[in-house]
C-alpha positions in Angstrom: 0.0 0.0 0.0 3.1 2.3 0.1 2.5 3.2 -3.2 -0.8 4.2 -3.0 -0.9 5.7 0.8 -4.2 8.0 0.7 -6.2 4.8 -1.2 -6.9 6.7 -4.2 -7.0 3.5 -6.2 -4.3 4.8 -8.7 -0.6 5.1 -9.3 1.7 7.6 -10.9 2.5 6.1 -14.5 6.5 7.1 -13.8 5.9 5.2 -10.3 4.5 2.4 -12.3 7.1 2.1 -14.7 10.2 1.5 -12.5 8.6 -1.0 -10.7 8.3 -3.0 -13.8 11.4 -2.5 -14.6 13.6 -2.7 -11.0 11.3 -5.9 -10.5 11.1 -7.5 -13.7 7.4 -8.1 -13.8 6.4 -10.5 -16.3 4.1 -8.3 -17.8 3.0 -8.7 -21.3 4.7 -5.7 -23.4 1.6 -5.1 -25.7 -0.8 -4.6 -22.7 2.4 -2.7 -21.0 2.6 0.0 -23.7 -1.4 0.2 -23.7 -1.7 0.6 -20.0 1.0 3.5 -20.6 -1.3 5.0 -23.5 -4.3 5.1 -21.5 -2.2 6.7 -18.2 -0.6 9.1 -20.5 -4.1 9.8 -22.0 -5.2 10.9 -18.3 -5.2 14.6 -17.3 -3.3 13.5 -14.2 -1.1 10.8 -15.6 -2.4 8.0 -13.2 -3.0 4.5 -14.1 -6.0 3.0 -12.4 -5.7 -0.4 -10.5 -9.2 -1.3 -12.0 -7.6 -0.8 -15.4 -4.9 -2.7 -14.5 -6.4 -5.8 -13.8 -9.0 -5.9 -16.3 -6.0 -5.3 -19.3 -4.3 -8.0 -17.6 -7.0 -10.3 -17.2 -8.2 -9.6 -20.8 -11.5 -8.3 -19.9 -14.0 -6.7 -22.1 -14.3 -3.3 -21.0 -14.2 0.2 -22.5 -10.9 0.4 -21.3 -9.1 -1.0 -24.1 -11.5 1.2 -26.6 -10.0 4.0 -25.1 -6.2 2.4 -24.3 -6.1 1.1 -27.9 -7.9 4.9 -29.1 -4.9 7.0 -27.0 -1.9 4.6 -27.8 -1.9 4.4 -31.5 1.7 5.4 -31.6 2.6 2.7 -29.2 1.5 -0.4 -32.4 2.3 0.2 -36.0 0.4 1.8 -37.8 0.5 -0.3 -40.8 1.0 -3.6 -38.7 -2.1 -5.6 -40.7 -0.8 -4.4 -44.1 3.1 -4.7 -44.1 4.0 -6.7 -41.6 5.6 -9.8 -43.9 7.4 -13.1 -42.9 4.0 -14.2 -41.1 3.2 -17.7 -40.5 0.3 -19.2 -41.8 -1.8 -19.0 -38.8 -1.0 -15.5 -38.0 -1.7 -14.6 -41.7 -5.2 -16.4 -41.4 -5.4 -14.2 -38.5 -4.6 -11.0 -40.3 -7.5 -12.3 -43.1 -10.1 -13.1 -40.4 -9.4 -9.4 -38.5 -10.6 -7.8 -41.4 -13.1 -10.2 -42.2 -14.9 -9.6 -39.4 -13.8 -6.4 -37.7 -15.4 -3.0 -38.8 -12.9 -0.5 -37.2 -9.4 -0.5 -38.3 -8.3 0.4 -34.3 -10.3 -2.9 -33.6 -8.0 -5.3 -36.0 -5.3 -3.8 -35.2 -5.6 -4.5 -31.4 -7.3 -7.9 -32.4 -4.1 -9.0 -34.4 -1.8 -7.8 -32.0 -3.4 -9.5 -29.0 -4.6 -12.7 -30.2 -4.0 -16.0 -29.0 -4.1 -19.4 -29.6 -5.5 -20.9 -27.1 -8.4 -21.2 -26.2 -8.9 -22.8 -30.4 -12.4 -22.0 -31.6 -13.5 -25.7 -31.0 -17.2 -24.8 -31.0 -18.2 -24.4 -34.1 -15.6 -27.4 -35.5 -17.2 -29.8 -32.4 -20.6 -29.3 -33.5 -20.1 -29.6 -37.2 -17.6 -32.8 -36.9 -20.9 -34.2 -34.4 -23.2 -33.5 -37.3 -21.1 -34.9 -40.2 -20.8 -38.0 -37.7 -24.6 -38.2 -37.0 -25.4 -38.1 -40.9 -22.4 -40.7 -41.9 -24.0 -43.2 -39.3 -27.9 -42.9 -40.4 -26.5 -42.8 -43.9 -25.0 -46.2 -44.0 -27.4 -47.7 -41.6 -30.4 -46.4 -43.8 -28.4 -47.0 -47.7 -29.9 -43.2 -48.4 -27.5 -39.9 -48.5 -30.3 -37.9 -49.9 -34.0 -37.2 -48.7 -33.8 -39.0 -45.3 -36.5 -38.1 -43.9 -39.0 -40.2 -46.1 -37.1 -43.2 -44.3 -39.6 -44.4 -41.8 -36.7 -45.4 -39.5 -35.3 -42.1 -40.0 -37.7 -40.1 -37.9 -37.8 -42.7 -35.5 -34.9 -40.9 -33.9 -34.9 -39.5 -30.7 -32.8 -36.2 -32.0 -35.3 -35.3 -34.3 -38.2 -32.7 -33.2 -41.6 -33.9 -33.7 -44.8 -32.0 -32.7 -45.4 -35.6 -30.5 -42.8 -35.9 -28.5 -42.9 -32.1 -27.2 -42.6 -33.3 -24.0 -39.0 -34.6 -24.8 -37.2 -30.7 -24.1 -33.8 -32.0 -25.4 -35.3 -32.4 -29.1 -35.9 -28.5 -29.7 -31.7 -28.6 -29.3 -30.9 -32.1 -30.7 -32.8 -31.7 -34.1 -29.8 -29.0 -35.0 -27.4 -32.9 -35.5 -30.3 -34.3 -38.4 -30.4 -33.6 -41.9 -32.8 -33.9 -45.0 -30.0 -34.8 -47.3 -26.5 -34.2 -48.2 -27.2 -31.0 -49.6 -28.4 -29.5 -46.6 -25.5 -31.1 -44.5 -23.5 -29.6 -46.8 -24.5 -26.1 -47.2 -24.8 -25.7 -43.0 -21.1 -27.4 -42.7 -19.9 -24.9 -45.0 -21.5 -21.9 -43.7 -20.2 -22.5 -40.5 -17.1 -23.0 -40.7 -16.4 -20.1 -43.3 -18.4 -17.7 -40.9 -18.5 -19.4 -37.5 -15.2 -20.1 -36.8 -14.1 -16.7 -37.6 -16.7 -15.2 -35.7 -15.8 -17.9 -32.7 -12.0 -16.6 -33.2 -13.0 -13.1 -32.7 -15.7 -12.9 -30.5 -15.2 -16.2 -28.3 -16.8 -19.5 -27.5 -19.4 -18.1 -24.9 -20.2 -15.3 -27.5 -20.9 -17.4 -30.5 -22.0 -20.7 -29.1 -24.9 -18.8 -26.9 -26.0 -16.9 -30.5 -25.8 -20.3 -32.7 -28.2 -22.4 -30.0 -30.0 -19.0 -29.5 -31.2 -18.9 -33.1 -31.6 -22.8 -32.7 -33.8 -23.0 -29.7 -35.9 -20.0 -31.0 -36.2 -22.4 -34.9 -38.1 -25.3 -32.7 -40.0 -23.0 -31.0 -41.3 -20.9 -33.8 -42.1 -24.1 -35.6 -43.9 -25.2 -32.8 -46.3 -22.3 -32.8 -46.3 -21.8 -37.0 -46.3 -25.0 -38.6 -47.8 -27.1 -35.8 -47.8 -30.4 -37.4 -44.7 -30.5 -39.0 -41.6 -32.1 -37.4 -37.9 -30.2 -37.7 -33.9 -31.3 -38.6 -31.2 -29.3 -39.8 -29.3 -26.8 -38.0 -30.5 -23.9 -40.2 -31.7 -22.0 -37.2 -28.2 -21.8 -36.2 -26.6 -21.1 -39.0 -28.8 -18.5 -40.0 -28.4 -16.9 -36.4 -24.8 -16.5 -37.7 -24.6 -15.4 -41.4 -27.6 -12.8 -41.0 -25.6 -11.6 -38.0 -22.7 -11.2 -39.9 -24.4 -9.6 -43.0 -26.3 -7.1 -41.1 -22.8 -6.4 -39.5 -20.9 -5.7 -42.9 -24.2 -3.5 -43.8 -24.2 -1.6 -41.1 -20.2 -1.1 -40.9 -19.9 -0.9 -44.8 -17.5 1.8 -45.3 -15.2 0.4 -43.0 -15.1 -3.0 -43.5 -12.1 -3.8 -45.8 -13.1 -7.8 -46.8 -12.3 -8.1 -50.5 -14.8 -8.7 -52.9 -17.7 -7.4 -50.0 -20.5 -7.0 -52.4 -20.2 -10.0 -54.6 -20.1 -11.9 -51.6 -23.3 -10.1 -49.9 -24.9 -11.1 -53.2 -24.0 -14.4 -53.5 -24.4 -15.3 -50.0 -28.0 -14.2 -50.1 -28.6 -16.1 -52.9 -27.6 -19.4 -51.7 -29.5 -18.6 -48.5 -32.6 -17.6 -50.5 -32.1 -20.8 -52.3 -31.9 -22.8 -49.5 -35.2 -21.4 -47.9 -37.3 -22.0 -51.4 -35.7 -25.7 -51.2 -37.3 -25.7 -47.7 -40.3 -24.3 -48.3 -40.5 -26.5 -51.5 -39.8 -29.6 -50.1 -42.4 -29.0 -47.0 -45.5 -28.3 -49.3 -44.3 -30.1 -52.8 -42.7 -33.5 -51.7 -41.0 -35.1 -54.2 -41.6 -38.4 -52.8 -44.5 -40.1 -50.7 -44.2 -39.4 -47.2 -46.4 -41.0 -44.5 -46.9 -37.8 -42.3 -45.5 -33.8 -43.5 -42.0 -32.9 -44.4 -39.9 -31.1 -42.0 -40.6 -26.9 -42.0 -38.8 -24.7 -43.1 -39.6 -21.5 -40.1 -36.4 -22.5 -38.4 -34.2 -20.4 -41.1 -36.3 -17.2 -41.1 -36.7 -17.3 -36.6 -32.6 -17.8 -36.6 -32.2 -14.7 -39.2 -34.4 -12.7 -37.1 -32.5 -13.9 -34.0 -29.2 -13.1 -35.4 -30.8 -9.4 -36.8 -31.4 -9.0 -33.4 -29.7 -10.4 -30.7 -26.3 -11.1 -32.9 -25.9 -7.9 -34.0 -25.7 -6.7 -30.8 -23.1 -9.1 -30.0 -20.8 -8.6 -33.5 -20.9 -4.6 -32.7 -19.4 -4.5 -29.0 -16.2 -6.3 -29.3 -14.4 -5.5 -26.5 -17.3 -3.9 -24.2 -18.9 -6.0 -22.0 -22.7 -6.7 -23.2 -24.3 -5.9 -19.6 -23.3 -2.5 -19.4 -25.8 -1.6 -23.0 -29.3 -1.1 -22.7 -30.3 -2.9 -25.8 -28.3 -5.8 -24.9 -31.2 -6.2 -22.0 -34.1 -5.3 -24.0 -33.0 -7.7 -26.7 -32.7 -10.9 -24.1 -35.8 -9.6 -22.6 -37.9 -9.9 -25.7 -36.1 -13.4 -25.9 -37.2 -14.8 -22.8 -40.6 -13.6 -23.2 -40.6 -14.9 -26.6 -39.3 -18.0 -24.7 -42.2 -17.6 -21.9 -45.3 -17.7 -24.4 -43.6 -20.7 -26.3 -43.6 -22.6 -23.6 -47.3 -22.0 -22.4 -48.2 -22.3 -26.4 -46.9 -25.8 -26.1 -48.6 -26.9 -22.8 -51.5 -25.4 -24.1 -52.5 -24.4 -27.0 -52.7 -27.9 -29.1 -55.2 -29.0 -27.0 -57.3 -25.8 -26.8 -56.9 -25.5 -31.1 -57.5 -29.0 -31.3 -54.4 -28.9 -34.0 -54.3 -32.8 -35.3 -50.6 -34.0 -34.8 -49.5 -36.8 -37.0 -49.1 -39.9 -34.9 -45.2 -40.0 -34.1 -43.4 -42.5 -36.0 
């Protein structure tokens, strides 16, 4: 406490210094020369202990807006764009900063900070569990395309079916069944070109609570829309994560420096517009003959609205801490009361409508 003998809570930044250096505190330099920036950037010079321990813990807090906003001479400028010699890793790093990062402070400070560990296992773990799941019904059913007309195939106890309601794990578990290969495909694909990167930059808890957000909200909303019609596919995920990210690069356009950024908007609303009408197509216009209705296709449009919503809120504060915004709260509020009536709809509301649910198979 003899350096801080009134209790003040903060330090003189020349105070600070030589006692990293006399004692050889194995501080990180990066977060050393930013906790200088943001002390020099005080009318006092003082660094706060606070500040201190949330640069050193890595916490999300305004802190580093302002550290990284008031120490731009402390990184190079041009660190993203001429650093050479880079590894392949730390050049995939480079590409995903300005894949996904809107302000130029923001993948700078990403690129300079990043680490390895913790990997973004997420998203790889759940779409390695679904390319496992559809290998296994695949060879045991001799069918790689249009699965779900397999009697045995809905027979499953991962896939949603108005019937088993009372089974709670199913609204989650459907997200590991697939119609086809295409769909497995186009899902597996998405996610890793989108939801690793997002994982890498905006963390596990982040990106795993947005992709089962926008998947628990799909079961739901086809549990109050399409009453009678069962549910696979992690579309409500996956949509949770690209509309996200589109809304982000729209919002942020003139800063984001992704190559290509408009052929890409274009084509990636294409294929998800093409995989909606192959939804929608296949629920009303079977190709086959089915004993009971094809699975719906309101799982894609509740995880784009959940990813409009709630995920953009998450993509735009990278390094603030989601409690401290307002619409952070009224966004999870309208969640959880959209989450409240679902509930009561299912307890309920079939019997009172009478709605006739296909016998489960």
């Amino acid at each position: 406490m003899w350096l801080d003998p009134d209790n003040t809570g903060f330090i003189g930044v020349e105070t600070f210094a030589s006692l990293v250096h006399s004692h050889e505190l194995p501080l990180d330099p990066s977060k050393l020369e930013m906790l200088v920036a943001l002390a020099q950037s005080n009318d006092e010079g003082q660094i706060c202990y606070q500040e201190l321990v949330d640069l050193i813990s890595s916490k999300r807090s305004s802190s580093f807006k302002r550290a990284i906003a008031n120490g731009q001479r402390a990184l190079p400028r041009d660190v993203l764009l001429d650093e050479t010699g880079l590894g392949f890793y730390k050049r995939f790093v480079r590409y995903v900063a300005y894949e996904i990062l809107p302000c130029e402070m923001d993948r700078r400070w990403y690129f300079y900070q990043h680490r390895t560990c913790p990997p973004p296992i997420f998203m790889a773990a759940v779409t390695l569990t679904q390319i496992i799941v559809f290998l296994c019904y695949g060879a045991r059913l001799n069918r790689w395309v249009l699965q779900t007309y397999h009697p045995e195939y809905m027979k499953s106890p991962l896939v949603y079916h108005p019937g088993h309601r009372a089974r709670a794990w199913r609204f989650f578990t459907y997200m590991f069944m697939h119609v086809g290969l295409e769909q497995l495909g186009f899902n597996a694909l998405l996610q890793l070109m989108i939801g690793v990167p997002l994982e890498m930059v905006h963390g596990i808890l982040r990106i795993s609570f947005l992709y089962l957000a926008g998947v628990l909200a799909g079961s739901l909303t086809v549990s109050i829309t399409d009453m009678r019609a069962p549910l696979v596919g992690g579309s409500g995920g996956v949509y949770a994560l690209c509309s996200a990210h589109l809304a982000n690069v729209v919002m942020n356009w003139a800063g984001m420096r992704c190559p290509y950024k408009l052929l890409r908007m274009v084509l990636a609303l294409v294929c998800m517009s093409s995989e909606v009408g192959r939804a929608v197509w296949l629920r009303f216009s079977p190709p086959l003959a089915a004993s009971g209705p094809q699975p719906s296709f309101m799982a894609h449009l509740a995880g784009a609205i959940v990813g409009i919503s709630m995920g953009l809120t998450i993509l735009r504060s990278y390094e603030e801490n989601l409690q401290d915004q307002c619409v952070w709260w009224v966004v999870l509020l309208s969640y959880a009361t959209f989450l409240v009536f679902a509930v009561f709809w299912n307890i309920f509301a079939y019997d009172l409508l009478g709605t006739q649910i296909p016998p489960p198979p």
